[in-house]
C-alpha positions as CSV (number, residue, x, y, z in Angstrom):
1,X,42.3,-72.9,-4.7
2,X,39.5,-70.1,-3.3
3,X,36.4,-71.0,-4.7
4,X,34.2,-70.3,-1.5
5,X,30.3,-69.1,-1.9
6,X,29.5,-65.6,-2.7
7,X,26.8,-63.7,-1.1
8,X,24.6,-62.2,-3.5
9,X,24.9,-58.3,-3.2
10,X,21.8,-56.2,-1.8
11,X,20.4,-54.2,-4.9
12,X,21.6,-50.9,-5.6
13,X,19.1,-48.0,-5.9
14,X,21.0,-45.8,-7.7
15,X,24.3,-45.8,-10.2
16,X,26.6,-44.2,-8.3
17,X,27.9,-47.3,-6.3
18,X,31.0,-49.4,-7.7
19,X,30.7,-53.1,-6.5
20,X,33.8,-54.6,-5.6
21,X,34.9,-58.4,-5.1
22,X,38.7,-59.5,-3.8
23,X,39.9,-63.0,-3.0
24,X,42.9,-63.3,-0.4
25,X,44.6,-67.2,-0.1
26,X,46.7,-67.8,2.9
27,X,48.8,-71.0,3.5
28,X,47.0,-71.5,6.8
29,X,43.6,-73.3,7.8
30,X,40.9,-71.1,8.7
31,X,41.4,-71.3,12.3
32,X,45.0,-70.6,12.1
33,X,44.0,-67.7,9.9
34,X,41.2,-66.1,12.1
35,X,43.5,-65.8,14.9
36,X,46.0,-63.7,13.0
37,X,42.9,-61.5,11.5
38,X,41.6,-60.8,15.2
39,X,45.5,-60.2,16.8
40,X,45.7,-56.6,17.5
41,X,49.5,-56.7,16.8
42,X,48.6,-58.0,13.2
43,X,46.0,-55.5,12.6
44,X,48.7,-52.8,13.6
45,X,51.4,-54.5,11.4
46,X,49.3,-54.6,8.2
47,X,48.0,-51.0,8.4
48,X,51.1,-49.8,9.2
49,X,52.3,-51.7,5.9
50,X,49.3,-49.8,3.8
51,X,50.6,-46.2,4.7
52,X,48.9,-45.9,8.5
53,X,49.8,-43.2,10.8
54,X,47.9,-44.1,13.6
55,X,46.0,-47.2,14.3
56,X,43.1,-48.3,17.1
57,X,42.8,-51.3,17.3
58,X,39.4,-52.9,19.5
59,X,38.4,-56.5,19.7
60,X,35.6,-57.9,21.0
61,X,34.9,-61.6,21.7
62,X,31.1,-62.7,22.6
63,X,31.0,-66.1,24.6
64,X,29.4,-68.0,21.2
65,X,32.4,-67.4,19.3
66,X,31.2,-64.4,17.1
67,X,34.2,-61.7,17.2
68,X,34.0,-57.9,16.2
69,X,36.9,-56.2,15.3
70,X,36.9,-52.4,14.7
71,X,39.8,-50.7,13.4
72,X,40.5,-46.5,13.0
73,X,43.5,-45.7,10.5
74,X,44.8,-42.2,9.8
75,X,46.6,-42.1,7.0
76,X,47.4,-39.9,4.3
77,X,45.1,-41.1,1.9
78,X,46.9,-41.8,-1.4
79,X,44.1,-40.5,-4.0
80,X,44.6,-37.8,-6.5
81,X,44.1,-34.6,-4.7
82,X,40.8,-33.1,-5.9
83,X,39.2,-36.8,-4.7
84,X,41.4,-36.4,-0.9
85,X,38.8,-33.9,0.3
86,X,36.0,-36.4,-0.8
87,X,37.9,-39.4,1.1
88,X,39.5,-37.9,4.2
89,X,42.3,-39.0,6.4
90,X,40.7,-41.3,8.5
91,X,39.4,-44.7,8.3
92,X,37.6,-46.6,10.2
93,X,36.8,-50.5,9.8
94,X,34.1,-53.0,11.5
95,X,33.9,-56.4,11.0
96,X,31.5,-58.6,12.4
97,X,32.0,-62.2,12.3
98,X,29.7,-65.0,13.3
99,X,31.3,-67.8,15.7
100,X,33.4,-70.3,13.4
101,X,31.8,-73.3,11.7
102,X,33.0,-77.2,12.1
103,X,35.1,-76.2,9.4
104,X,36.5,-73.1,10.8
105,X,34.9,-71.3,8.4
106,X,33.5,-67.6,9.4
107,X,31.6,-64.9,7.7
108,X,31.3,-61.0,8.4
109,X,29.7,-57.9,8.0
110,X,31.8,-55.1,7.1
111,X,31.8,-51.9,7.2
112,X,34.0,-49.2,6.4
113,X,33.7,-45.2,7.2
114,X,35.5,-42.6,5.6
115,X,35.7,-39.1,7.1
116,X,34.7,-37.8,3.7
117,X,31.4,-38.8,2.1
118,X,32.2,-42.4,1.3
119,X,31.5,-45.2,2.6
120,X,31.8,-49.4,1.9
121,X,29.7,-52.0,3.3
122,X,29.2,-55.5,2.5
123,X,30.5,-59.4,3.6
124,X,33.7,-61.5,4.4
125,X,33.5,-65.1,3.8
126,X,36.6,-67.0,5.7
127,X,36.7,-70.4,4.0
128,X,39.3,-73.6,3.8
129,X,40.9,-74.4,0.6
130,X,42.9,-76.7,-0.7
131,X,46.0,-75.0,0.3
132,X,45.2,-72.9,3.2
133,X,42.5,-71.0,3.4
134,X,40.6,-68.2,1.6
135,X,39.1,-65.1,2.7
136,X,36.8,-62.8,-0.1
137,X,35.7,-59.3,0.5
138,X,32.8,-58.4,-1.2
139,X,30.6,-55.5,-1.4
140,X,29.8,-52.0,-2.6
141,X,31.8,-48.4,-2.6
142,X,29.2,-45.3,-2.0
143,X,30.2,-41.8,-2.4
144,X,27.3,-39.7,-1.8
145,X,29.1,-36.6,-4.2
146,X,27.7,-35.3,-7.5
147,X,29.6,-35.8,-10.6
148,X,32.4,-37.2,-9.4
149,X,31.4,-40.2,-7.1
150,X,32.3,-42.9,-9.4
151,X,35.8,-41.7,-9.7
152,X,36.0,-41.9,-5.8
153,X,34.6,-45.1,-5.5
154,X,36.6,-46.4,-8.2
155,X,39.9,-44.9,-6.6
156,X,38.8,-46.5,-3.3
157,X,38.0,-49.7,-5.2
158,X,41.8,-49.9,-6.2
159,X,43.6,-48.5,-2.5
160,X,41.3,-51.5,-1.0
161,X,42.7,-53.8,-3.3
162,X,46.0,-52.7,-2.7
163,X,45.2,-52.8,0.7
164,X,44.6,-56.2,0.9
165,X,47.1,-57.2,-1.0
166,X,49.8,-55.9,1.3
167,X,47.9,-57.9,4.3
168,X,48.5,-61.2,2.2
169,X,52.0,-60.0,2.3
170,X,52.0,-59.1,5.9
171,X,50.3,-62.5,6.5
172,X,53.1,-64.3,4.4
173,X,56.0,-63.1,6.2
174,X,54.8,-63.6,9.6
C-alpha cells in the first residue's frame, strides 16, 4: 500500500494556483525503482508513451548519491486549443533528488517549465511499501494568465495525471 509522508505545501499567495497530489505504486523496491527513474532509455520510453516528439534526456550523479535528472519534451500538447497558446509545445522537467536513505527511500524537488506561462513546482517522495514501492508527486500548477489560469492549471493537473499514469504502465511492462 502507498502511505508515505507528505510534505506540507509552501503557502499560496494568490488563488490562481491548483494544488495537485498523485500516488504511483510499482512492484519494485525503491532502489530497483530509482534506477529505472534515472535510465535515460526509460525516461525516453515513457515520454514517448505520453505523446513526445522529441526528448533530452540529462542525468547527473553527485559523488553522495543525490541525482538530478532534467528532461525537455516537445510534444503537441493535448489541451483544448484556446489554453495550447497558454501551455506551449515544450516541456521541460527537473528533479532533484537527495542521495537514497537506508531504506532506499529518496525525495526531490521538482520542477516543471512550460513554454507558455505555466509553470509546476513542488516534491517527490520515493518510498517502500508493502508491495513495491511508492513514489507521490505533489505540488502546485501556476499559470500567470488572467481569467483563465485556473482552467490551464486545471487542464495541466489532468495531462500530469495522465502522464504519470502511462509511466506506471511503462514501468509495468518493462
Amino acid at each position: 500500500t502507498c502511505t508515505p509522508q507528505l510534505r506540507p505545501l509552501p503557502e499560496r499567495r494568490s488563488r490562481m494556483a491548483k494544488d495537485f497530489t498523485y500516488r504511483q505504486s510499482f512492484e519494485a523496491d525503491p532502489s530497483t525503482v530509482f534506477a529505472m527513474l534515472r535510465d535515460p532509455e526509460y525516461v525516453q520510453v515513457k515520454c514517448a508513451a505520453t505523446g513526445s516528439l522529441e526528448t533530452t534526456v540529462d542525468v547527473n550523479a553527485t559523488p553522495d548519491g543525490a541525482v538530478t535528472i532534467t528532461s525537455t519534451r516537445v510534444l503537441p500538447a493535448d489541451v483544448p486549443a484556446p489554453a495550447k497558446k497558454f501551455v506551449g509545445e515544450t516541456i521541460s522537467a527537473t528533479q532533484e533528488w537527495s542521495a537514497a536513505s537506508p531504506d532506499g527511500s529518496r525525495t526531490a524537488d521538482v520542477s516543471v517549465d512550460f513554454s507558455g506561462p505555466l509553470s509546476f513546482t513542488g516534491s517527490l517522495s520515493l518510498t517502500p511499501a508493502t508491495d513495491g514501492s511508492c513514489v507521490v508527486t505533489q505540488g502546485t500548477f501556476k499559470a500567470s494568465v488572467p481569467f483563465v489560469g485556473g482552467t490551464i492549471e486545471s487542464v495541466a493537473a489532468e495531462q500530469t495525471e495522465k502522464y504519470l499514469k502511462a509511466e506506471e504502465s511503462v514501468a509495468a511492462e518493462g
